[in-house]
C-alpha positions as CSV (number, residue, x, y, z in Angstrom):
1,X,164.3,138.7,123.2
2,X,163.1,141.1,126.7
3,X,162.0,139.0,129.3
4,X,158.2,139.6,130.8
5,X,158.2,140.6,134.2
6,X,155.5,139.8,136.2
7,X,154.4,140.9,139.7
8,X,154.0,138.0,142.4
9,X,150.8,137.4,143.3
10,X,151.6,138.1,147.1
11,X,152.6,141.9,146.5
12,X,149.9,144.6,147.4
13,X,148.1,146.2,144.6
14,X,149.4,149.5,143.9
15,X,146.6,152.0,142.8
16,X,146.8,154.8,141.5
17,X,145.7,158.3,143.6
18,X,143.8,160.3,140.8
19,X,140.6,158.4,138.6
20,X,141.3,158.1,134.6
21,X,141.5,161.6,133.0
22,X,142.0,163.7,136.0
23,X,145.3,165.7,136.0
24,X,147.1,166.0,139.6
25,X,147.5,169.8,139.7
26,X,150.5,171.8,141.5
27,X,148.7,174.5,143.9
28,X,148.6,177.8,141.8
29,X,150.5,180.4,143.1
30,X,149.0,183.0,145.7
31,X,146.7,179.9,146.4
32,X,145.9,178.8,150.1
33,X,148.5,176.2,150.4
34,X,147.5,173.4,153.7
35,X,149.5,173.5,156.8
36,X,152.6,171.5,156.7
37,X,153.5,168.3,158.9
38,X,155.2,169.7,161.3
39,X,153.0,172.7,162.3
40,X,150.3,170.1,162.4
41,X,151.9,167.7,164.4
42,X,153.5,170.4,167.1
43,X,150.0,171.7,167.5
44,X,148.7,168.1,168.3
45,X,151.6,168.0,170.6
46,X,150.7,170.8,172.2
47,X,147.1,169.6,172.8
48,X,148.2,166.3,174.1
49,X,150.9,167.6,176.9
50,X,150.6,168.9,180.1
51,X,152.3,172.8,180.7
52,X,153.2,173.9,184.1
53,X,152.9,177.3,184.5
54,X,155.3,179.7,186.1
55,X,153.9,179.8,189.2
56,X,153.5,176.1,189.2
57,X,157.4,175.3,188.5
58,X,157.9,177.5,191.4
59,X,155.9,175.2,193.7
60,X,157.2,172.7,192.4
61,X,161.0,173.7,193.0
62,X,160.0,175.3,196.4
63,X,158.5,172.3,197.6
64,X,161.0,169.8,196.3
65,X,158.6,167.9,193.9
66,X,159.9,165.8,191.4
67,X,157.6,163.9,189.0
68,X,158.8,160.7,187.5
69,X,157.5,160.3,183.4
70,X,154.7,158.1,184.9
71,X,153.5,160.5,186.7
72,X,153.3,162.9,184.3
73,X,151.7,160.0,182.2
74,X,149.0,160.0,185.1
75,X,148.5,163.4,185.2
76,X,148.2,163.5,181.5
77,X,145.5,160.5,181.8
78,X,143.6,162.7,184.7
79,X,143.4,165.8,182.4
80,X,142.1,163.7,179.3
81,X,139.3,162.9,181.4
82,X,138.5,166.0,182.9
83,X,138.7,167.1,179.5
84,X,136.0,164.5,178.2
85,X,133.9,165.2,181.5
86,X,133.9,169.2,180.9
87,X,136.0,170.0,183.4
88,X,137.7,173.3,183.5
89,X,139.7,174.3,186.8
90,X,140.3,170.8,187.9
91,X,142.1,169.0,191.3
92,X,144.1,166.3,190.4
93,X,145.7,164.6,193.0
94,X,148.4,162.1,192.6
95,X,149.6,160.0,195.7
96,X,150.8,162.5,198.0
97,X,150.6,165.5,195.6
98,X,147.7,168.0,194.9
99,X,147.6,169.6,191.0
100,X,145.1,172.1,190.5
101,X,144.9,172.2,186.2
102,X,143.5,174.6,183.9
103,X,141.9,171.6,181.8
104,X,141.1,173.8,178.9
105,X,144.3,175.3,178.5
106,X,146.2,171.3,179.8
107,X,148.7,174.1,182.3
108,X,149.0,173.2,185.7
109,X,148.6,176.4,187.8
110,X,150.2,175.2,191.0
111,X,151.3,172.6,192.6
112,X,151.1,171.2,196.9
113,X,152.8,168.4,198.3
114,X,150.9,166.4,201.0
115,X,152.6,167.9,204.1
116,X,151.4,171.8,203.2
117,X,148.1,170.1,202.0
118,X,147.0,169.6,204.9
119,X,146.6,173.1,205.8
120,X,144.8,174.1,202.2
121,X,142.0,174.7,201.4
122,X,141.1,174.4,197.6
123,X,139.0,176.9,196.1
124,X,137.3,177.8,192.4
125,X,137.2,174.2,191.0
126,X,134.5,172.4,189.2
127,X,136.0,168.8,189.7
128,X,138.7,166.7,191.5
129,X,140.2,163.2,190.3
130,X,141.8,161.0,192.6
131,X,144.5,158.8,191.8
């Protein structure tokens, strides 16, 4: 005689993803088929990171700046709030080290280290964060 088996009580309920009587249904060909993982999750990468543009990686090797990954964690942190604030051509400055960030597009457009900063003089920003 066939054993019963029996689900312990402790296991999750498993539920079924379509309601009686509907049919899950393959997309039909031709039809508009929805992004795929990894587009959608490179795109959210792309929104969450900071860029440095090519005149900002210049600075940056010219002037001998070297951002540690907290850093760039900070500066990442300074442009989500610029971004929540409206901010669009931003100053961030970081300890000794001036960023001025196009917030919309999360690119950092140049970059100043605090011995030429004294001599500048920043121009066409709409906000600054200090950290």
């Amino acid at each position: 005689m066939a054993e019963r088996f029996q689900v312990p009580s402790n296991m999750p309920r498993i539920t079924p993803t379509t309601t009686p009587g509907q049919v899950r249904r393959s997309p039909q060909p031709g039809a508009r088929v929805t992004t795929d993982f990894s587009t959608l999750f490179n795109q959210e990468l792309q929104k969450t990171t900071v860029k440095f543009s090519a005149h900002a990686e210049k600075r940056l090797a010219a002037r001998n700046i070297r951002l540690t990954s907290e850093q760039l964690v900070e500066l990442e942190q300074a442009v989500d709030q610029l971004q929540a604030k409206g901010g669009r051509e931003s100053l961030v400055i970081l300890g000794d080290v001036a960023f001025v960030v196009s917030v919309p597009n999360r690119t950092v457009i140049t970059a100043v280290d605090g011995e030429s900063m004294k001599d500048n003089v920043f121009t066409n920003i709409d906000s600054a964060v200090l950290r």
